[in-house]
C-alpha positions in Angstrom: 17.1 17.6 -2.8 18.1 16.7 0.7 21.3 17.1 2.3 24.3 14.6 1.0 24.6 11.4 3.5 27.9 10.6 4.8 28.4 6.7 5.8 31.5 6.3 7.3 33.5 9.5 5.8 32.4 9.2 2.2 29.6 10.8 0.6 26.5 9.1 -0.4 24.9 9.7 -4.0 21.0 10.2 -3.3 19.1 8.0 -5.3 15.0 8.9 -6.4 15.1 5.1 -7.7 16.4 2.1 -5.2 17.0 -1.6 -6.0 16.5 -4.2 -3.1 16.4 -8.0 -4.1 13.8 -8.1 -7.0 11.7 -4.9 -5.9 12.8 -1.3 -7.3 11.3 1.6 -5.2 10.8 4.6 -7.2 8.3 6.6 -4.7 8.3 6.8 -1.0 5.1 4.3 -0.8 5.1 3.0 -4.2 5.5 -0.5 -2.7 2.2 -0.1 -1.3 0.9 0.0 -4.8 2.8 -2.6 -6.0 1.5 -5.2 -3.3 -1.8 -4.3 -3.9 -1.5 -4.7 -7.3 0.6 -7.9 -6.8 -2.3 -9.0 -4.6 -4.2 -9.7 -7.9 -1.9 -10.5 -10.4 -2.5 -13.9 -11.9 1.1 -14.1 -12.7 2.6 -16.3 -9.9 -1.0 -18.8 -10.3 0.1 -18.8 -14.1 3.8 -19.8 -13.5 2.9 -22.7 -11.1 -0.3 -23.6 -13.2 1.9 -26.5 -14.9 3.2 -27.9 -12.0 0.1 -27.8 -10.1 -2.0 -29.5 -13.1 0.3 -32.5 -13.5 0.7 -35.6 -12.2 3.5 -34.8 -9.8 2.9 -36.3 -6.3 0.5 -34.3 -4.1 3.4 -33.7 -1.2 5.6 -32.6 -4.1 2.8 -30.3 -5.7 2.4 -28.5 -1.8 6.4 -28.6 -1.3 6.9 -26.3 -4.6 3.7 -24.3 -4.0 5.0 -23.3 -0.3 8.4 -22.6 -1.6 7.5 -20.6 -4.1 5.3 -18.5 -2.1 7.5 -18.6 1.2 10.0 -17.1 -0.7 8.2 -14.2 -2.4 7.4 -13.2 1.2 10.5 -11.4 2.5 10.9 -9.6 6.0 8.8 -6.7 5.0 6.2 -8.9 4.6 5.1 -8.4 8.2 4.7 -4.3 7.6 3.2 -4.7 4.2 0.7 -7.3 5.1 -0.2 -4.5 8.1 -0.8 -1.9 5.7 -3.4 -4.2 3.3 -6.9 -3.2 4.0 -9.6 -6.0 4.6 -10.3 -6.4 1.0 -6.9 -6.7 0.0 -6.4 -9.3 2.7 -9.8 -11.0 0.9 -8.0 -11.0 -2.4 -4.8 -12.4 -1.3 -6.5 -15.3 0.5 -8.8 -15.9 -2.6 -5.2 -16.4 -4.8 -4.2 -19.0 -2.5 -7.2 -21.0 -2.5 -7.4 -21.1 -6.0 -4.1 -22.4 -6.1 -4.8 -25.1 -3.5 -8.1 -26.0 -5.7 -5.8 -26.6 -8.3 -3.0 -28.5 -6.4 -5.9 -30.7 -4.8 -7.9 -31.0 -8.3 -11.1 -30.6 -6.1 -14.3 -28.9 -7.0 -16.0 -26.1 -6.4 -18.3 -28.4 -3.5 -15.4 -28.6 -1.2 -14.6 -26.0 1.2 -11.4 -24.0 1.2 -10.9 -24.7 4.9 -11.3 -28.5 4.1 -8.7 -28.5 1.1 -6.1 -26.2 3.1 -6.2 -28.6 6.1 -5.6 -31.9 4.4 -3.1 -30.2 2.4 -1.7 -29.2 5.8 -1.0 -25.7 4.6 -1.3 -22.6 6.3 -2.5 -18.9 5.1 -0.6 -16.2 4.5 -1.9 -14.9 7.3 -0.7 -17.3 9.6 2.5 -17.6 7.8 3.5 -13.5 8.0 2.2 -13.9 11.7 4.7 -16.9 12.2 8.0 -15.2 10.4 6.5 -12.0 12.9 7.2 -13.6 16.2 9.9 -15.7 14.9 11.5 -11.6 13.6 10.3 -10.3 16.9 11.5 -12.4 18.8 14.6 -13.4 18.0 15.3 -9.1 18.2 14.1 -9.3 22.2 16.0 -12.0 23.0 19.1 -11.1 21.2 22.7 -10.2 22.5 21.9 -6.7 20.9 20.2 -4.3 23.5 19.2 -1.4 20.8 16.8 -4.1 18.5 14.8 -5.1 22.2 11.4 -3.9 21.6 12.4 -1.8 18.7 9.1 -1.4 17.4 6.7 -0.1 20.3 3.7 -1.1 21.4 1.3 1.7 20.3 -2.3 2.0 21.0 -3.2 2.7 17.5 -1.0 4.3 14.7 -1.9 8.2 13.7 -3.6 6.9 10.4 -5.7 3.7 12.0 -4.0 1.0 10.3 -2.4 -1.8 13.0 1.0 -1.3 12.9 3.6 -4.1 12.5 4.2 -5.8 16.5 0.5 -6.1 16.2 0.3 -9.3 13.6 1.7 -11.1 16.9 -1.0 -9.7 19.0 -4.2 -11.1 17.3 -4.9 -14.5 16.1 -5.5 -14.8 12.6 -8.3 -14.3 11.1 -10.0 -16.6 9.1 -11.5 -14.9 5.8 
């Protein structure tokens, strides 16, 4: 067990299982686990199959599917996303073009790129790389001096993942 924290003259309680918003951390990297199992889940496509399947308007369709999503996505997005390997990346792309299959009605003969453009939705990819540089840099250009370039630019991290600033660095790719 590791030391007791103090925080401001009182003694913290450590805790082996930790609550933030909807996610409860049990293990050190146990939400790596959980996004990649996430990643897959048909759960969120089953929630939003009703309202994707009906006869809403298409604008409306897009403006509940992009909500829903954008909000899932939290600041640790950025890290998390970093972490997922190629094929997790692959998997996560394939659940949102399934979803924009279904929001468009279109068939299997029309390409994903096609459907996500008319739709006029981006990936997640490009979406984590937008709340990135938006998170990045709104911290550089801040009145606070200690959050400027608080995550380094590295040449590579010790295990040879890309590490976080990086998302900013390269375009996205297109799976």
């Amino acid at each position: 067990m590791p030391p007791k924290l103090r925080l401001r003259g009182q003694e913290v309680e450590w805790q082996t299982r930790v609550r933030y918003l909807a996610y409860i951390s049990t293990a050190p990297c146990a939400w790596l686990l959980r996004w990649n199992m996430s990643s897959t889940r048909a759960e969120p496509r089953s929630m939003l199959r009703p309202v994707l399947r009906s006869h809403l308007p298409l604008r409306a369709k897009v403006a509940l599917y992009i909500g829903y999503i954008h909000s899932r996505l939290t600041f640790t997005a950025t890290a998390r996303y970093v972490l997922c390997s190629a094929s997790q990346r692959k998997r996560i792309q394939a659940q949102q073009n399934i979803a924009q299959r279904m929001i468009a009605g279109a068939g299997r003969y029309v390409l994903n790129d096609v459907i996500a453009r008319d739709l006029c939705i981006e990936t997640v990819e490009e979406f984590i790389q937008r709340i990135a540089r938006r998170m990045y840099d709104i911290a550089n250009q801040g009145p606070y001096e200690f959050l400027r370039n608080i995550v380094p630019m590295h040449e590579r991290s010790l295990s040879g993942r890309h590490l976080p600033r990086e998302l900013i660095k390269t375009p996205p790719r297109h799976l």
